[in-house]
VMD Tcl script that draws the C-alpha trace (Angstrom):
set ca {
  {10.44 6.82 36.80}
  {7.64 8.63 38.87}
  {7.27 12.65 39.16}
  {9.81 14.82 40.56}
  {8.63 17.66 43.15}
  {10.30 20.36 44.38}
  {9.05 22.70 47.08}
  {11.20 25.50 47.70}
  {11.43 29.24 48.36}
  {11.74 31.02 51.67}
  {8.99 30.41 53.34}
  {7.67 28.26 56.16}
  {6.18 24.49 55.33}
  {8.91 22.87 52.74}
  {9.49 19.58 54.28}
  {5.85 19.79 56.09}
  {4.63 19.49 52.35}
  {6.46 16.90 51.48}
  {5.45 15.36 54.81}
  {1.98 15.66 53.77}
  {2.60 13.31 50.66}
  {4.60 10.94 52.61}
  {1.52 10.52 54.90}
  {-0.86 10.13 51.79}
  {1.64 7.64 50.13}
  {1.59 5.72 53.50}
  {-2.40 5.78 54.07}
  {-2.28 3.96 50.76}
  {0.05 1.42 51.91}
  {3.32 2.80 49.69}
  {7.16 2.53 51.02}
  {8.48 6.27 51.92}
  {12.11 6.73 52.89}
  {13.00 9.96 53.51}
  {16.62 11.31 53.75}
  {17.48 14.48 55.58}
  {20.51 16.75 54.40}
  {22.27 18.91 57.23}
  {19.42 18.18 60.21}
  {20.23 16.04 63.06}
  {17.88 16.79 65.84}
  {15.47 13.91 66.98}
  {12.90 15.57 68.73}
  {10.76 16.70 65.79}
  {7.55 14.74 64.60}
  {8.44 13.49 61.81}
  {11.45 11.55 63.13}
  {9.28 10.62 66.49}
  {6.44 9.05 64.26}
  {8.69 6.27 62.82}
  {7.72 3.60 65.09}
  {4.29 4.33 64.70}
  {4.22 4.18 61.15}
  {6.27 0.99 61.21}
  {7.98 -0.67 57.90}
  {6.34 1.62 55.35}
  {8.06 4.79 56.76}
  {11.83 5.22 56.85}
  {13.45 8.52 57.74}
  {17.55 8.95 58.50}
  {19.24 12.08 59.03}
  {22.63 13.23 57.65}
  {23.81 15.78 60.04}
  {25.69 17.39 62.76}
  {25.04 18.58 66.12}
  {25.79 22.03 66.55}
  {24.97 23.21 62.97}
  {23.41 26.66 62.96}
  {23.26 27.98 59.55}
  {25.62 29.46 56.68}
  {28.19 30.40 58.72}
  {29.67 27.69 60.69}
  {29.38 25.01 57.79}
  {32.34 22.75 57.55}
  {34.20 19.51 55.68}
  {32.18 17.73 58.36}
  {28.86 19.05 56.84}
  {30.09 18.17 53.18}
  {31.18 14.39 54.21}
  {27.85 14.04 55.81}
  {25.94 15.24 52.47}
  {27.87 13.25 50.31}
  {27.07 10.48 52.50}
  {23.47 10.88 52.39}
  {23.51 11.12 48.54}
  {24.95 8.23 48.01}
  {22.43 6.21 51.06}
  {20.17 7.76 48.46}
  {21.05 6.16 45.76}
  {21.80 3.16 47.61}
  {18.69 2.48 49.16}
  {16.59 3.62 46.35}
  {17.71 1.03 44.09}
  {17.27 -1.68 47.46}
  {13.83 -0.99 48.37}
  {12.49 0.59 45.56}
  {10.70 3.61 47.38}
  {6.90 4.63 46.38}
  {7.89 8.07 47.50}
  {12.19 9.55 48.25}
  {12.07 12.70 49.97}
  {15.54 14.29 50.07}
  {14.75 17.40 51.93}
  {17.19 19.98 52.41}
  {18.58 18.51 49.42}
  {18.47 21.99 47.76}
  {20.52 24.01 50.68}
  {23.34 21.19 50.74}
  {23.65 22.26 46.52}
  {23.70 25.92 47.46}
  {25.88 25.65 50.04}
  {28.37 23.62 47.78}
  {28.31 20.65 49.78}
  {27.08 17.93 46.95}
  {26.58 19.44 43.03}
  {23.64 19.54 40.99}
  {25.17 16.81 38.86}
  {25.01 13.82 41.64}
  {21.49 15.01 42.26}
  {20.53 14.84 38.43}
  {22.54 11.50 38.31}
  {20.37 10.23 41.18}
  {16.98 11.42 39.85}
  {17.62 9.77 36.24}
  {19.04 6.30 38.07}
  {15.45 6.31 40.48}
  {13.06 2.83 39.68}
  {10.61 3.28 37.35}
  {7.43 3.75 40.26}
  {9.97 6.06 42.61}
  {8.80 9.95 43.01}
  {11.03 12.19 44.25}
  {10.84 15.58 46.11}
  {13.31 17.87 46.55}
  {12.66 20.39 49.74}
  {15.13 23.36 50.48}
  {15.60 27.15 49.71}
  {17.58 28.40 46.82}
  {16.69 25.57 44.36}
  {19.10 25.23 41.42}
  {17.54 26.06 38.05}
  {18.72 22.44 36.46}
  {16.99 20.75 39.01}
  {13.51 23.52 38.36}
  {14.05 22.41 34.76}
  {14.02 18.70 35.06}
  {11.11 18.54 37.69}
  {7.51 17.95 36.80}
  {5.86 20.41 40.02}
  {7.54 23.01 41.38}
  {6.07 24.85 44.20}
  {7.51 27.98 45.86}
  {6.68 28.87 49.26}
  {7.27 32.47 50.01}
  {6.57 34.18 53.90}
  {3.72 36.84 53.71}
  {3.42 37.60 57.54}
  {4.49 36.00 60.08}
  {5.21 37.26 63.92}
  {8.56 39.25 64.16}
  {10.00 36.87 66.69}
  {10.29 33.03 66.36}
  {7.18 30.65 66.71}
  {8.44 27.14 67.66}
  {5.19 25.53 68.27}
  {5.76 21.54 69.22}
  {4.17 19.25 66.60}
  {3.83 22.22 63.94}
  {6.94 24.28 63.65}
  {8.66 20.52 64.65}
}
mol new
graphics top color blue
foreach p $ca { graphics top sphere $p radius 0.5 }
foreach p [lrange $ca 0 end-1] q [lrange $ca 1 end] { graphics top cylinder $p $q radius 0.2 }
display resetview
């Protein structure tokens, strides 16, 4: 199996670092399929940019509209993350990924909607080329354990209101 990566913490730029590998993986002509835990919305870049990239760039999203955070979570939200687990594992072991990127995978564990264990499970079943990163806040300690790079990402200033800047913030 390849390297696993996680990039979590509470800062700004998870997924955009693991979007930065998927576009090196893809300038080198790898496969990258990347799988998106609780985000449905399909007006940020990285979904946009699928066409362009064409066959060697996959990206599906496992999540509801209307989701806004901790406190309107539901059995909807834990169907759709068990769903997307199991697409992982599914299409990992069909195509045979250069580069998985669950991101977000580390919220949907915190939030109880898919355990450590099926994530585990899923790393130790990858193919033998497949890296994985794992993006999200509040990254278990099993899963910190069993990776090879762990980054954290942690705010140091940023304006007090919102910046949603198209093609940076999404």
């Amino acid at each position: 199996m390849g390297h696993v990566y996680i990039y979590t913490g509470t800062g700004a730029g998870k997924t955009s670092s693991a979007l930065g590998l998927a576009l090196r993986s893809i300038g080198h002509g790898h496969k990258v399929v990347i799988i998106q835990f609780l985000k449905w919305w399909k007006k940020t870049g990285e979904y946009k940019i699928k066409k362009k990239l064409g066959p060697q760039y996959e990206i599906y999203q496992f999540g509801r509209r209307g989701w806004k955070g901790f406190e309107n979570l539901d059995e909807r939200d834990k169907r759709l993350c068990k769903k997307a687990i199991e697409f992982a594992k599914k299409i990992a072991e069909e195509k045979k990924p250069h580069l998985l990127i669950l991101d977000e995978v580390n919220l949907a564990i915190h939030c109880k909607l898919i355990r450590v264990e099926d994530v585990l499970e899923l790393i130790e079943r990858l193919p033998e080329k497949t890296n994985v990163i794992l993006t999200g806040r509040f990254a278990k300690k099993r899963l910190i354990e069993r990776a090879d790079f762990v980054s954290m990402i942690l705010p140091v200033k940023s304006p007090k209101e919102a910046v949603t800047t198209e093609g940076i913030q999404y």
